[in-house]
C-alpha positions in Angstrom: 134.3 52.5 220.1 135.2 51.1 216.7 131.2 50.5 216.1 130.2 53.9 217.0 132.8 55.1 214.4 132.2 53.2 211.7 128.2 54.1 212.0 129.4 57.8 211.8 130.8 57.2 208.6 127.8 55.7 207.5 125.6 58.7 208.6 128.1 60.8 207.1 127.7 59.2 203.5 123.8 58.7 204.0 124.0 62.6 204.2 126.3 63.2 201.2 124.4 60.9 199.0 121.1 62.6 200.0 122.7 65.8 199.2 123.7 64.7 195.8 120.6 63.0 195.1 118.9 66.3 196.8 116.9 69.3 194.6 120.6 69.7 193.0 120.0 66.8 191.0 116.8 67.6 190.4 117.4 71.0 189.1 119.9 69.8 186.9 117.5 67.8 185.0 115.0 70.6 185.1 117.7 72.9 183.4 118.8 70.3 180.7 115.1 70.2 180.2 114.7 73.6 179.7 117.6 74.0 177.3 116.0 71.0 174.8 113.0 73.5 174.9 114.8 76.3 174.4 116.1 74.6 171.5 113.3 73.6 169.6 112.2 76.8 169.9 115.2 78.6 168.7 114.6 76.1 165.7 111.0 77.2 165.0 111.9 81.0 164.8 114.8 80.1 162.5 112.6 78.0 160.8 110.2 81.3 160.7 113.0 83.7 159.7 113.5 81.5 156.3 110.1 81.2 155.6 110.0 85.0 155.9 113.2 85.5 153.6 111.3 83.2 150.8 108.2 85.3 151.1 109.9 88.3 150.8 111.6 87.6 148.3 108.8 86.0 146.6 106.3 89.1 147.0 109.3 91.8 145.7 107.8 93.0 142.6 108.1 96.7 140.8 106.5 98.3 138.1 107.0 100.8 135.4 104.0 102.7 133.6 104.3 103.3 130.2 104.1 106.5 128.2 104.3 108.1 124.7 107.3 109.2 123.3 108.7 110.3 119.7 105.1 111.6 118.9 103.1 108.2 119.4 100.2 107.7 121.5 101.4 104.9 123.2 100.7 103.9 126.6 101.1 100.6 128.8 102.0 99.0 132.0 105.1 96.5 133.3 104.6 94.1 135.7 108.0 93.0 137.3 107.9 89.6 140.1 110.8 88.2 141.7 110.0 84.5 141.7 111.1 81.8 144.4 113.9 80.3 142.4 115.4 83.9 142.1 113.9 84.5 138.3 111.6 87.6 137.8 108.6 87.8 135.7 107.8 90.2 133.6 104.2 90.9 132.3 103.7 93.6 130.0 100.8 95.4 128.3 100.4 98.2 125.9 97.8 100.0 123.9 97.7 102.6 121.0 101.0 100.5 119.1 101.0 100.3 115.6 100.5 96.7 114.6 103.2 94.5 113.6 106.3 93.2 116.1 108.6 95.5 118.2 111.6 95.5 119.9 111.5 96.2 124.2 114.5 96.9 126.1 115.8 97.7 129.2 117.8 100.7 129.3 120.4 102.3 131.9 118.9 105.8 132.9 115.4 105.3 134.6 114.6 108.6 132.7 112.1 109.2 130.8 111.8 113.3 130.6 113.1 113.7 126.7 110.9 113.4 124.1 112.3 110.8 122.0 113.5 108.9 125.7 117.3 109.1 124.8 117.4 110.7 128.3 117.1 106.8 128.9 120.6 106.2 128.4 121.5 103.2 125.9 120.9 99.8 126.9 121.4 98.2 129.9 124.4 96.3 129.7 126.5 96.0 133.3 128.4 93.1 131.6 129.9 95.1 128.7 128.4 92.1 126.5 127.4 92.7 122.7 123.8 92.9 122.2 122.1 89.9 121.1 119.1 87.9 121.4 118.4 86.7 125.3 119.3 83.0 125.9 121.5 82.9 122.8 125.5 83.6 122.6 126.0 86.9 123.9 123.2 89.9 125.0 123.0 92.4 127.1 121.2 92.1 130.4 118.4 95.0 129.0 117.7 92.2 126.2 114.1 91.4 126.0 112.2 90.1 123.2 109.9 91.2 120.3 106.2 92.1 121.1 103.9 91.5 118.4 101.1 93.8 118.8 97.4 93.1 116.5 95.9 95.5 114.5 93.8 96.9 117.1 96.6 98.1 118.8 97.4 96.3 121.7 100.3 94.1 122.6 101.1 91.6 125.6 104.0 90.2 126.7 104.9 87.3 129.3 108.6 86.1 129.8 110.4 84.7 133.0 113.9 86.3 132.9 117.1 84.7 134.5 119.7 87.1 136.0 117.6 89.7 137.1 116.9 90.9 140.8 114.7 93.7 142.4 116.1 96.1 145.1 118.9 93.9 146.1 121.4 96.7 145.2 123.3 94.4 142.5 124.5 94.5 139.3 121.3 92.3 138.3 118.6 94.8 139.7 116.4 96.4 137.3 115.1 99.1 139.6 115.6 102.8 138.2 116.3 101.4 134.7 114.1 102.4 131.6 111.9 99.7 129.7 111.9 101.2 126.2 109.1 99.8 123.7 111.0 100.5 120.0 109.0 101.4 116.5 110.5 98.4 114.9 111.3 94.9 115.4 114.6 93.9 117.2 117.1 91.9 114.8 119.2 90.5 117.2 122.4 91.4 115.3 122.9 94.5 114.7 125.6 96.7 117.3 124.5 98.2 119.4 120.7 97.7 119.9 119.1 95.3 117.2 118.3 98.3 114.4 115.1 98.6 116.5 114.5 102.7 115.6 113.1 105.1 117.5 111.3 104.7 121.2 107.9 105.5 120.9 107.4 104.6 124.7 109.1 104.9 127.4 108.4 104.0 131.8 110.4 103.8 134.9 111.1 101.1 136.8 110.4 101.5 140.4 109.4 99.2 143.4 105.7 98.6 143.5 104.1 100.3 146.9 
């Protein structure tokens, strides 16, 4: 009697280790398995989704076109690029300028429909900073440069500005301002805008298409 109980026990726990042992076990490792995979590929599309934030913001670029104003015949073209590290590049062209160095600036109102472009607003200057030259104590974030322009008339300009954005809704973003080409050269000094004189061209800023 005694031997027929103890080898029911043993068929008992024969049974309840094949059990555990059983497809249970099995699928356990098949669903571990699957998480790992579902993993990895959880870390590709985040991997994707970043790579797809850098080239956006990368390929964000806007542009104004240039036209007369104050009675000139000037006309011209701005090329605006957000850069990877943020920065945004701006590439400008004009034609029909009198020769000699002028000032450009970004201006508040991306409005261009006056003659002499005051409908532009005064500089752009979120910061309430005094206007100065860019890189250099204070200026305002519609400080540019001086574009020197040859006696046949044309002009270009290259610069890689810090502190700008495009269509990021920020103080920093130069859509629907005003870039403002000036008859005379910026000093850097003078309040408000550098004793730069009239705005013989004037163009809108929006995002390119």
């Amino acid at each position: 009697m005694m031997m027929k109980t103890i080898n029911y026990f043993l068929f008992i726990g024969a049974v309840s280790l094949a059990v555990a042992c059983g497809p249970g076990a099995n699928n356990s490792e098949s669903d571990a398995t699957d998480s790992l995979e579902m993993s990895d590929h959880q870390m590709s599309d985040n991997q994707m989704g970043n790579m797809a934030v850098e080239n956006e913001m990368t390929e964000m670029s806007a542009t104004a076109l240039l036209s007369a104003a104050s009675g000139s015949n000037v006309t011209g073209t701005a090329t605006f690029t957000q850069e990877a590290d943020g920065k945004v590049r701006l590439e400008l062209t004009v034609e029909n300028l009198t020769a000699g160095e002028h000032a450009i600036h970004l201006h508040e109102n991306g409005d261009c429909s006056a003659a002499d472009a005051t409908s532009a607003g005064g500089h752009w200057n979120p910061s309430g900073d005094d206007h100065g030259k860019r890189g250099e104590n204070d200026y305002h974030a519609g400080d540019i440069d001086n574009l020197t322009v040859g006696e046949d008339g044309k002009g270009n300009l290259e610069m890689v500005v810090e502190g700008w954005s495009i269509g990021d809704g920020q103080d920093s973003d130069i859509l629907n301002k005003a870039i403002i080409i000036h008859a005379d050269a910026d000093d850097f000094t003078s309040q408000p805008s550098g004793a730069a004189g009239s705005r013989v061209a004037c163009g809108v800023i929006q995002e390119a298409g």
